[in-house]
mmJSON file of the N, C-alpha and C atoms, coordinates in Angstrom:
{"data_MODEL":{"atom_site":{
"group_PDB":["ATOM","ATOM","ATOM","ATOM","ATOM","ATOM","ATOM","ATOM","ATOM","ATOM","ATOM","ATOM","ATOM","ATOM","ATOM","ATOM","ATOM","ATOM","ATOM","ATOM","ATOM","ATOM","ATOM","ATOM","ATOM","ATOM","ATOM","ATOM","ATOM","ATOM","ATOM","ATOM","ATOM","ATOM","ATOM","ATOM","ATOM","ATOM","ATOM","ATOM","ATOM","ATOM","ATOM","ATOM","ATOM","ATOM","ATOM","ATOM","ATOM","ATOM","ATOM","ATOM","ATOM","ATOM","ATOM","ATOM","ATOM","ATOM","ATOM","ATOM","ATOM","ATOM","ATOM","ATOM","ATOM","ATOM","ATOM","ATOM","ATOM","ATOM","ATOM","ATOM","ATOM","ATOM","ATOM","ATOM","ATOM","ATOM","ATOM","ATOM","ATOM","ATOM","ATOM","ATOM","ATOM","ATOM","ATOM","ATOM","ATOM","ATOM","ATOM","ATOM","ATOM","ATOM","ATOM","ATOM","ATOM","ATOM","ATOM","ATOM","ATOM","ATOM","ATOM","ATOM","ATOM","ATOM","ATOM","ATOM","ATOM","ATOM","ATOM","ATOM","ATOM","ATOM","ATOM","ATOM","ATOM","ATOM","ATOM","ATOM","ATOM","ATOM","ATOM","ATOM","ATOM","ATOM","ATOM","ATOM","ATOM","ATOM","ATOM","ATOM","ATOM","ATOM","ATOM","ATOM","ATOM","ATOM","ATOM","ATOM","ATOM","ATOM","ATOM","ATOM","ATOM","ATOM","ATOM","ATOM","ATOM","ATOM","ATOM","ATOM","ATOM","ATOM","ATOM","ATOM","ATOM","ATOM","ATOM","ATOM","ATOM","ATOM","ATOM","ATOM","ATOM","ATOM","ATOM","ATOM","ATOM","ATOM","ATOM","ATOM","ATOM","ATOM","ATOM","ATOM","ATOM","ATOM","ATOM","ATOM","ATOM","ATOM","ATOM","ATOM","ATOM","ATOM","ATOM","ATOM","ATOM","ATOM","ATOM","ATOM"],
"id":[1,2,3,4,5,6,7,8,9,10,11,12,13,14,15,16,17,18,19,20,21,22,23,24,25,26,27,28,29,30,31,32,33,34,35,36,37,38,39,40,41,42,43,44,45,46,47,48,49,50,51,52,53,54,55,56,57,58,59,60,61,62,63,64,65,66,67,68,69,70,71,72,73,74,75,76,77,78,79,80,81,82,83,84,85,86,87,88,89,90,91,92,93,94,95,96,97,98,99,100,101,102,103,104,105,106,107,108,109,110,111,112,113,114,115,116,117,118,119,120,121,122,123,124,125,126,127,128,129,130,131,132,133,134,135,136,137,138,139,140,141,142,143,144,145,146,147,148,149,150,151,152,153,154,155,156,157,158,159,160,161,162,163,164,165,166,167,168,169,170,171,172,173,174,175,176,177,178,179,180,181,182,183,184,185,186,187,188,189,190,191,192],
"type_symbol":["N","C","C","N","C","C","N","C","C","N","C","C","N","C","C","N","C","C","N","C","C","N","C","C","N","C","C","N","C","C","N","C","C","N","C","C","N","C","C","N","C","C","N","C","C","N","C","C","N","C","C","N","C","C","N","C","C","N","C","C","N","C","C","N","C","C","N","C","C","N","C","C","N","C","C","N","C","C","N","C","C","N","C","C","N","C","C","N","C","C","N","C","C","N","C","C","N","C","C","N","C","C","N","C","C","N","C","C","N","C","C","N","C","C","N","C","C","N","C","C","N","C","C","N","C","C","N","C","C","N","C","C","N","C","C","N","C","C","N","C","C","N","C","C","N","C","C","N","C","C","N","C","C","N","C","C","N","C","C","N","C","C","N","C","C","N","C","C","N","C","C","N","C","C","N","C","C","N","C","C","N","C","C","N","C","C","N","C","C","N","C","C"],
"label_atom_id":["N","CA","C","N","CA","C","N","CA","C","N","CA","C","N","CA","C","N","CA","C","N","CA","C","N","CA","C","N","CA","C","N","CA","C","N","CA","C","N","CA","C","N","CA","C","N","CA","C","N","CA","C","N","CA","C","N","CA","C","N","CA","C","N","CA","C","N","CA","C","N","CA","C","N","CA","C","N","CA","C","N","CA","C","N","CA","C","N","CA","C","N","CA","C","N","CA","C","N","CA","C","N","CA","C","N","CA","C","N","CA","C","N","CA","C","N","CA","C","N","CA","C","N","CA","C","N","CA","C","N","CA","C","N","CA","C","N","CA","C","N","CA","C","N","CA","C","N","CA","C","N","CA","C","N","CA","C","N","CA","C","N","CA","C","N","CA","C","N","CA","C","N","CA","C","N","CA","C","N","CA","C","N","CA","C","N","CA","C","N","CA","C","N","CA","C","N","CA","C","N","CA","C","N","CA","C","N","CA","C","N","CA","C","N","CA","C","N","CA","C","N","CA","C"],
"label_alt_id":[null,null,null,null,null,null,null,null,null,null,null,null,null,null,null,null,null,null,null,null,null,null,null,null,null,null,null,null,null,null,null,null,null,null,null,null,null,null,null,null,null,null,null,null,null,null,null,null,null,null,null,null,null,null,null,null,null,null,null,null,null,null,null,null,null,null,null,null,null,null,null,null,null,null,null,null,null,null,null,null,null,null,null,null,null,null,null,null,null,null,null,null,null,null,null,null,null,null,null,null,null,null,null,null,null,null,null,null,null,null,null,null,null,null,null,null,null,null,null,null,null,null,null,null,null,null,null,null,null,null,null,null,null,null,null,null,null,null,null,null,null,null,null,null,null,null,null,null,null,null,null,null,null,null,null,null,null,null,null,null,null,null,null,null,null,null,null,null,null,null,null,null,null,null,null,null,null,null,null,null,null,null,null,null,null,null,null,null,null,null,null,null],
"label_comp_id":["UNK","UNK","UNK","UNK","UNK","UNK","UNK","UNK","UNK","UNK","UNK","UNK","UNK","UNK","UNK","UNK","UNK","UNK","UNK","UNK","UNK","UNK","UNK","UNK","UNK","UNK","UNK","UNK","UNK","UNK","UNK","UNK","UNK","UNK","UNK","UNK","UNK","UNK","UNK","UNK","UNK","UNK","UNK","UNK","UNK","UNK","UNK","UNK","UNK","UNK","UNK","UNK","UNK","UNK","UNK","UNK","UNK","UNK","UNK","UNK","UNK","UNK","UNK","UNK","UNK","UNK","UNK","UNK","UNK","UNK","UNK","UNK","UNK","UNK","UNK","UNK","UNK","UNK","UNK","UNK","UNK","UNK","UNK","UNK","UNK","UNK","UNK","UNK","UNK","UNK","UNK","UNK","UNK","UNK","UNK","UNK","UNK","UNK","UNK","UNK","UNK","UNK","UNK","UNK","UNK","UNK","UNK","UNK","UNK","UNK","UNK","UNK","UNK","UNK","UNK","UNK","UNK","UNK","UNK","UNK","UNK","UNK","UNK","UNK","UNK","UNK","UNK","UNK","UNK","UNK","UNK","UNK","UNK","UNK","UNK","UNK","UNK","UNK","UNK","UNK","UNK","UNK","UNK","UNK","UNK","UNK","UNK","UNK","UNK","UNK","UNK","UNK","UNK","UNK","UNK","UNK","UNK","UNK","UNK","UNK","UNK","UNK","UNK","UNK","UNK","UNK","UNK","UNK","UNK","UNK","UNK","UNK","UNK","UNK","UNK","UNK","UNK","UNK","UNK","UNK","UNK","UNK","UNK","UNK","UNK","UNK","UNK","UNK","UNK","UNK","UNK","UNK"],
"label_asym_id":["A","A","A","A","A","A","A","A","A","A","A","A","A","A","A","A","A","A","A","A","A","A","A","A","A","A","A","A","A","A","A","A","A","A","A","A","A","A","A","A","A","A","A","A","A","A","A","A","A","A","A","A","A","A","A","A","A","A","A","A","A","A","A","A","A","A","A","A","A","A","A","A","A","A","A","A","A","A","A","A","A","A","A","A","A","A","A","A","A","A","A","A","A","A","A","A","A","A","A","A","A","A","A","A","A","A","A","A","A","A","A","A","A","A","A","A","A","A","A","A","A","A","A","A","A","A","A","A","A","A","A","A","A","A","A","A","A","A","A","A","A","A","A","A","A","A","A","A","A","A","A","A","A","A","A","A","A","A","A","A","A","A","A","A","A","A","A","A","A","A","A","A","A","A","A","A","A","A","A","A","A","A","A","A","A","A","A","A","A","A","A","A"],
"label_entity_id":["1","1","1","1","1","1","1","1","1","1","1","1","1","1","1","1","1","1","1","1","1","1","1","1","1","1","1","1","1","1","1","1","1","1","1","1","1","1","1","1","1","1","1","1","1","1","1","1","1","1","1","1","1","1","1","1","1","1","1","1","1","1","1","1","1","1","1","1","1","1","1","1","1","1","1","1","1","1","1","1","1","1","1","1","1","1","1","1","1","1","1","1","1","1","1","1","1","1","1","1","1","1","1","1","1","1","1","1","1","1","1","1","1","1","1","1","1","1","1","1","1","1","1","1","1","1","1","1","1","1","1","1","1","1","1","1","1","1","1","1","1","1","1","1","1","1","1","1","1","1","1","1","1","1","1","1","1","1","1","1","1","1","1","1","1","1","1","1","1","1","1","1","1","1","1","1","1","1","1","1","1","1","1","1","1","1","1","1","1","1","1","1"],
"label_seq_id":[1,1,1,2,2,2,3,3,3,4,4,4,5,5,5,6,6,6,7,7,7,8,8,8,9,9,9,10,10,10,11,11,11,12,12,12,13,13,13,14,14,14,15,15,15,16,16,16,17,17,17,18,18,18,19,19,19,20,20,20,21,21,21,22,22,22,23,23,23,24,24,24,25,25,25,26,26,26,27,27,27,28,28,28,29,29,29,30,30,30,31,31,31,32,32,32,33,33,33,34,34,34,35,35,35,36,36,36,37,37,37,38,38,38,39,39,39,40,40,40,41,41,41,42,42,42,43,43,43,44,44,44,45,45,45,46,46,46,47,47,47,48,48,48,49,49,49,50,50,50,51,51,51,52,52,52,53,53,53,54,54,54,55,55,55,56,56,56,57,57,57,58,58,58,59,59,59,60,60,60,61,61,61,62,62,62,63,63,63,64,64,64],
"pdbx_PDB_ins_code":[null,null,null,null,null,null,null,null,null,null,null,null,null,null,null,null,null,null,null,null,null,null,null,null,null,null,null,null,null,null,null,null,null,null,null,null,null,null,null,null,null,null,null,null,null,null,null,null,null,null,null,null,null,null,null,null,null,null,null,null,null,null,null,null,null,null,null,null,null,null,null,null,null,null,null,null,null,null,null,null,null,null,null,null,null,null,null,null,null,null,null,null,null,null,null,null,null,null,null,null,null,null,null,null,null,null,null,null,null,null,null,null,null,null,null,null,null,null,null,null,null,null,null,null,null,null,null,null,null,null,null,null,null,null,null,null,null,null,null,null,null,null,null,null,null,null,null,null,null,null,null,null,null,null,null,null,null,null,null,null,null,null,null,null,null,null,null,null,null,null,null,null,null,null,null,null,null,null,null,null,null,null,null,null,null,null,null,null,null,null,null,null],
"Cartn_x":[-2.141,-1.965,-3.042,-2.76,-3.761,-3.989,-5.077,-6.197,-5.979,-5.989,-5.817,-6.869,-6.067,-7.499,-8.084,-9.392,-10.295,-9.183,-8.629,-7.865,-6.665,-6.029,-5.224,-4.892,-6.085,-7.162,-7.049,-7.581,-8.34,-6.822,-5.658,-4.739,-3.767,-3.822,-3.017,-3.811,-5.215,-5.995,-5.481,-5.581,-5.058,-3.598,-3.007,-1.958,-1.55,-2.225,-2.222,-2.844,-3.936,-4.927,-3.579,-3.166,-1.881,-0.873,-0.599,0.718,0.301,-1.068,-1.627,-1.378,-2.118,-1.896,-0.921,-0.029,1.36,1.667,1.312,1.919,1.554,0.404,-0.278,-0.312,0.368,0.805,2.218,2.896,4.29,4.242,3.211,3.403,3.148,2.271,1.56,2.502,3.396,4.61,5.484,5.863,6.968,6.367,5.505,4.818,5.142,4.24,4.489,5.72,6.671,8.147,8.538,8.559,9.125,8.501,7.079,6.225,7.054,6.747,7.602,9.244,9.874,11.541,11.515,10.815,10.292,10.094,9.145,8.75,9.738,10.241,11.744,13.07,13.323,13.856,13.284,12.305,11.912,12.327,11.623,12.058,13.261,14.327,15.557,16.236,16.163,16.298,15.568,14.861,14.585,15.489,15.839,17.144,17.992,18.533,19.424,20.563,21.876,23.013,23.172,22.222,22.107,21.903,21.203,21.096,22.304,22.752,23.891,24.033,24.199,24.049,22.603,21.839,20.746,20.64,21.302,21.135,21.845,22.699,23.273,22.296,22.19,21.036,19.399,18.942,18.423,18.255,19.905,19.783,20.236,20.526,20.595,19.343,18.775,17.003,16.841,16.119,15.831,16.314,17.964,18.038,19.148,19.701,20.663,19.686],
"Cartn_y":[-33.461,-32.04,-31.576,-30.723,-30.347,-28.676,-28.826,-27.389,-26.623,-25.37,-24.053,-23.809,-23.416,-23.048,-21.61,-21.665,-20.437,-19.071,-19.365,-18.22,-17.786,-18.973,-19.026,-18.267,-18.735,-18.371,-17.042,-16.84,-15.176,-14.452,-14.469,-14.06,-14.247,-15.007,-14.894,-14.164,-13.971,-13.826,-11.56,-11.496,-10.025,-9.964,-10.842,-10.698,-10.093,-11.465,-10.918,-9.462,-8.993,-7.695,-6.983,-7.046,-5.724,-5.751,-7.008,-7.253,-6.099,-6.447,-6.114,-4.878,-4.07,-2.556,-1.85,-3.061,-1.694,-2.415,-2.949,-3.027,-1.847,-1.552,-0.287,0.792,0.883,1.861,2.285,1.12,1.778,2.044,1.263,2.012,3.613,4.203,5.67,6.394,6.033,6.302,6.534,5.416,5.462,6.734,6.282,7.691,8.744,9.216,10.811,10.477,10.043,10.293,11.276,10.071,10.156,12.001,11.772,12.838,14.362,14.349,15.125,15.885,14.377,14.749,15.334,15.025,15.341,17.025,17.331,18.975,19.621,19.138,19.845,19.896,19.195,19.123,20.371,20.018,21.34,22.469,23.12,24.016,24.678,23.296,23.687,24.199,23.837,24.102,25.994,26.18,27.902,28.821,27.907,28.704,29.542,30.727,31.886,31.73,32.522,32.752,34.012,34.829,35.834,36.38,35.381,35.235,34.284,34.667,34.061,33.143,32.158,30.408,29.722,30.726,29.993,28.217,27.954,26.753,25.61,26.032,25.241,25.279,26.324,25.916,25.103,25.346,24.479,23.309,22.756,21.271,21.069,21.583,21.418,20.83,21.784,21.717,20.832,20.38,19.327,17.915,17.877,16.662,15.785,16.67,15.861,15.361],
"Cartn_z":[-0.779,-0.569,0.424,1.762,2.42,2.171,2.389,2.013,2.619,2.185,3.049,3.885,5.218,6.115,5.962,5.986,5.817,6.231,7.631,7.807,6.671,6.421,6.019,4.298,3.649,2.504,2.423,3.385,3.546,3.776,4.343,4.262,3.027,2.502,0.708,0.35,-0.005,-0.604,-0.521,0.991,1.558,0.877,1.032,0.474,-0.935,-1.776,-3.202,-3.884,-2.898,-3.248,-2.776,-1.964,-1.178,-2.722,-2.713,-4.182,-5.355,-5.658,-7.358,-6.803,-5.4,-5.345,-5.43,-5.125,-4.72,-6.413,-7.411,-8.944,-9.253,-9.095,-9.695,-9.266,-8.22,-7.578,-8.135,-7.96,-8.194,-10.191,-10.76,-12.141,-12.217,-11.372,-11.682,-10.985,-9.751,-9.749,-10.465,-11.348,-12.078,-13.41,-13.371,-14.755,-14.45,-13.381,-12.605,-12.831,-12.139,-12.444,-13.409,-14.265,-15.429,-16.064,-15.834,-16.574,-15.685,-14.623,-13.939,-14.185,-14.425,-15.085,-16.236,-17.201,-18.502,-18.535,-17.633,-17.425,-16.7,-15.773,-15.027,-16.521,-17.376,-18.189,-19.517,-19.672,-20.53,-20.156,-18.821,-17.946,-17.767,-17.787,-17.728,-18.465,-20.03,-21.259,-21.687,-20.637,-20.889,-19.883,-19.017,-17.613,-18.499,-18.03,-18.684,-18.349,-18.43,-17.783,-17.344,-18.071,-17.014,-15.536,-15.705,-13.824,-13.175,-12.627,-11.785,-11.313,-11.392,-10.686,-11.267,-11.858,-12.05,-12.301,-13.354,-14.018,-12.932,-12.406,-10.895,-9.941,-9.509,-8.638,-8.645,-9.843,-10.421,-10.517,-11.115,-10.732,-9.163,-8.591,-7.161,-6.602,-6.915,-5.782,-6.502,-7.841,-8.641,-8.513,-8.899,-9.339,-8.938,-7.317,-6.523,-5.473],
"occupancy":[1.0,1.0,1.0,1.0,1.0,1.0,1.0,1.0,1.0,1.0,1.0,1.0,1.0,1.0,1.0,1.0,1.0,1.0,1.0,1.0,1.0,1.0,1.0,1.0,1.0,1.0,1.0,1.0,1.0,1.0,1.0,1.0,1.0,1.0,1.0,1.0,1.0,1.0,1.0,1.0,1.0,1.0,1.0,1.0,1.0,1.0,1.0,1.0,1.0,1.0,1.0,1.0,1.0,1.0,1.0,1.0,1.0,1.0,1.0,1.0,1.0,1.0,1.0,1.0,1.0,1.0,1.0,1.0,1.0,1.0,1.0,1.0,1.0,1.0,1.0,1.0,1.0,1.0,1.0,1.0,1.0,1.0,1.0,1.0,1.0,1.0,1.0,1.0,1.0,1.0,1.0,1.0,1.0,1.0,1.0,1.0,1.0,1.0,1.0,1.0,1.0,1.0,1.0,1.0,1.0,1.0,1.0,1.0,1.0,1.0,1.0,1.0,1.0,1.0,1.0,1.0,1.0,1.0,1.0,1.0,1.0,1.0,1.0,1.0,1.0,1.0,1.0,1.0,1.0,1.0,1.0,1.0,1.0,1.0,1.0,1.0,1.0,1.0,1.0,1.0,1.0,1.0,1.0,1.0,1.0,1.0,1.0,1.0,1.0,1.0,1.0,1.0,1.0,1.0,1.0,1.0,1.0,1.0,1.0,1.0,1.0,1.0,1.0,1.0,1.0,1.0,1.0,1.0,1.0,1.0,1.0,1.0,1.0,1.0,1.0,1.0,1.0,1.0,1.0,1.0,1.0,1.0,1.0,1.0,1.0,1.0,1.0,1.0,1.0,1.0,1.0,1.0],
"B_iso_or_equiv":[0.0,0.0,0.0,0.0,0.0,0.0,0.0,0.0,0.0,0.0,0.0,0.0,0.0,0.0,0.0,0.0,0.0,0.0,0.0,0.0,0.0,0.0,0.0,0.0,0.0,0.0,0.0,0.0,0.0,0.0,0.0,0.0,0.0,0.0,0.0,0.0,0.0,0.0,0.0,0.0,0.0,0.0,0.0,0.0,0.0,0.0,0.0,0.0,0.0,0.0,0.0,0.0,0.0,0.0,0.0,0.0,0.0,0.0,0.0,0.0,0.0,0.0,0.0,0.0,0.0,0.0,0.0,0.0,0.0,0.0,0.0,0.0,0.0,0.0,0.0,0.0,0.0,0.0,0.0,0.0,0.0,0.0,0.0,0.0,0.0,0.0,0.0,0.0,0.0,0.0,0.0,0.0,0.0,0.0,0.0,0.0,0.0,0.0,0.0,0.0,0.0,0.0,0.0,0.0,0.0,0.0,0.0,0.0,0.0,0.0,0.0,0.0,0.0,0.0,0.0,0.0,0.0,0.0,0.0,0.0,0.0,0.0,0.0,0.0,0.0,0.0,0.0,0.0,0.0,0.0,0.0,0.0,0.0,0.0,0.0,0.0,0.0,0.0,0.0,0.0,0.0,0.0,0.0,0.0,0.0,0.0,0.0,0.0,0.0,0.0,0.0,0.0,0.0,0.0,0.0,0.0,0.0,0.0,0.0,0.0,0.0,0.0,0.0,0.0,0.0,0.0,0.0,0.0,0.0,0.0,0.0,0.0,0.0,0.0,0.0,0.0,0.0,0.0,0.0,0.0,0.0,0.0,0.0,0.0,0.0,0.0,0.0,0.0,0.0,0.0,0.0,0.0],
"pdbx_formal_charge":[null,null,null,null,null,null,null,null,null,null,null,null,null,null,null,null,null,null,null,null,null,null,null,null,null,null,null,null,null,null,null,null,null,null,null,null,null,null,null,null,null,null,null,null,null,null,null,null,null,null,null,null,null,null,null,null,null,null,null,null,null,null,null,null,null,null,null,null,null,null,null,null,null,null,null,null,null,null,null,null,null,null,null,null,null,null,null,null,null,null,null,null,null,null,null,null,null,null,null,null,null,null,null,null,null,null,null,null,null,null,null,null,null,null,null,null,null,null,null,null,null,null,null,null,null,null,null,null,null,null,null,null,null,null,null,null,null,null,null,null,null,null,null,null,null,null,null,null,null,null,null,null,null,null,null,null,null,null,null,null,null,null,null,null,null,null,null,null,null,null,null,null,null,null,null,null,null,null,null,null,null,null,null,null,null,null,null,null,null,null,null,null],
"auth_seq_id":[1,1,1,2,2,2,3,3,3,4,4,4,5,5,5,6,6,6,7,7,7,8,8,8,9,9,9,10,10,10,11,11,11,12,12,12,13,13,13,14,14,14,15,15,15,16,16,16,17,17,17,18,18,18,19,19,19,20,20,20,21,21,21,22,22,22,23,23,23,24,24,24,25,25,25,26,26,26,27,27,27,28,28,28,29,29,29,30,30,30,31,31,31,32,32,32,33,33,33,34,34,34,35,35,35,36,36,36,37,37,37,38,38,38,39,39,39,40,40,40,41,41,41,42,42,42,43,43,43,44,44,44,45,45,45,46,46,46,47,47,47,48,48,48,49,49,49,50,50,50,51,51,51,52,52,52,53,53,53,54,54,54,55,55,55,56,56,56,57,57,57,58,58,58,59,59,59,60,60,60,61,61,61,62,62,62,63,63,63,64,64,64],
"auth_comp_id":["UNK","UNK","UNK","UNK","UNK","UNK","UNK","UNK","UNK","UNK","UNK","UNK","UNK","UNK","UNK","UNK","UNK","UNK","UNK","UNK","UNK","UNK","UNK","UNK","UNK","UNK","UNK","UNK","UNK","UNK","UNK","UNK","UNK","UNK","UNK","UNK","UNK","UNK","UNK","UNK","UNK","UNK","UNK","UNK","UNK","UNK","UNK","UNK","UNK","UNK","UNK","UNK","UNK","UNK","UNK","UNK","UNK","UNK","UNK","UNK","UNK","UNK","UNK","UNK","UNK","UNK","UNK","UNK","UNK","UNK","UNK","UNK","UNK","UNK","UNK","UNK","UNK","UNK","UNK","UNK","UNK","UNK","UNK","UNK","UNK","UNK","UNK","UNK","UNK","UNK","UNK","UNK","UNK","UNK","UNK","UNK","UNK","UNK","UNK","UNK","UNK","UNK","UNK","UNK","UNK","UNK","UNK","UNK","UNK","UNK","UNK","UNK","UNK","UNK","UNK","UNK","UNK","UNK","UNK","UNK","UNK","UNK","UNK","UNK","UNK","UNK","UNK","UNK","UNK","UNK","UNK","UNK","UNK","UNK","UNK","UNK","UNK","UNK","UNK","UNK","UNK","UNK","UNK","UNK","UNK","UNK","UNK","UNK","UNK","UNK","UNK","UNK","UNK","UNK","UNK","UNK","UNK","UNK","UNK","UNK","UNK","UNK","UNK","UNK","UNK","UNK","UNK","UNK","UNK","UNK","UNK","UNK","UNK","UNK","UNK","UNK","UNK","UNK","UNK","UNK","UNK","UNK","UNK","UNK","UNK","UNK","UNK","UNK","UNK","UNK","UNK","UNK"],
"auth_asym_id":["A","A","A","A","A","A","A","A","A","A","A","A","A","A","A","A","A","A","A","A","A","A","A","A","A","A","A","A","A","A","A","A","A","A","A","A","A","A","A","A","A","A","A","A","A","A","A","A","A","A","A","A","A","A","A","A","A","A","A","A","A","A","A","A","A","A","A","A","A","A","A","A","A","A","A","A","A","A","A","A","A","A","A","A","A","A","A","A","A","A","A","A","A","A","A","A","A","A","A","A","A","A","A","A","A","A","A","A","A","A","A","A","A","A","A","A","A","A","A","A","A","A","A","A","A","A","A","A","A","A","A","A","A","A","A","A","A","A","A","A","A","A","A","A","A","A","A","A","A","A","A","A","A","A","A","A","A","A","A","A","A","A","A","A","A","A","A","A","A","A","A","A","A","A","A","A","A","A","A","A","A","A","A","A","A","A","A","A","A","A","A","A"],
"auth_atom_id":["N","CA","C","N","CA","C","N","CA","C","N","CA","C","N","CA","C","N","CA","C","N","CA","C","N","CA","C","N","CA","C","N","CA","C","N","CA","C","N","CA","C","N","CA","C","N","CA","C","N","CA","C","N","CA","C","N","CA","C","N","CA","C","N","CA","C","N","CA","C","N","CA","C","N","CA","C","N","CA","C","N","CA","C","N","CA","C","N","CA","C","N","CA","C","N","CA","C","N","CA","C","N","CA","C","N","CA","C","N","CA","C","N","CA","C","N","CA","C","N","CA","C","N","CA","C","N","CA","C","N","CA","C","N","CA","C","N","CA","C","N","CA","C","N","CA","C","N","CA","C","N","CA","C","N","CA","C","N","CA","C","N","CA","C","N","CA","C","N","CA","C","N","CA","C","N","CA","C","N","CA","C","N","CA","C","N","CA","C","N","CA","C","N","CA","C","N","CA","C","N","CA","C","N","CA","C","N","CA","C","N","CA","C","N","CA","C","N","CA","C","N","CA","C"],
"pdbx_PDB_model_num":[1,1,1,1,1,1,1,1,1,1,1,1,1,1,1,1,1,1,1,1,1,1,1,1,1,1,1,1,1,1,1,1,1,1,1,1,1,1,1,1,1,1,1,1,1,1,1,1,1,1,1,1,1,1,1,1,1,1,1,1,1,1,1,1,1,1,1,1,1,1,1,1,1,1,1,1,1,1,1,1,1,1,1,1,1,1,1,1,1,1,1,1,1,1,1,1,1,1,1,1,1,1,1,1,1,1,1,1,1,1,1,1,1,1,1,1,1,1,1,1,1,1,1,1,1,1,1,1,1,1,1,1,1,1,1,1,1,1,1,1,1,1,1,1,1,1,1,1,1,1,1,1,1,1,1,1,1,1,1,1,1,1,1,1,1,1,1,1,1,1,1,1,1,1,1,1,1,1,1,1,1,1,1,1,1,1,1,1,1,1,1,1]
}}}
């Protein structure tokens, strides 16, 4: 088996640090998400019918 060259090294090495970031990235992503849909959903659940389109428009801006 031949050895990785120093360059070569040092680029997995960039590699794998880029990988772990974007894991942990895309988890606090996926949270906010979720945490986000969660509070737009509460929210929604206080919308009236008194107001006229409200609850349509709503999910409009929101969740198309």
């Amino acid at each position: 088996m031949t050895s990785l060259t120093n360059e070569s090294n040092l680029t997995l090495q960039k590699y794998k640090l880029a990988f772990e970031e974007y894991k942990l990235v895309k988890e606090k992503f996926d949270v906010g998400n979720r945490d986000l849909n969660a509070h737009l959903s509460l929210f929604k659940d206080r919308l009236t019918d008194t107001i006229k389109n409200q609850k349509e428009r709503f999910q409009n801006q929101f969740f198309q």
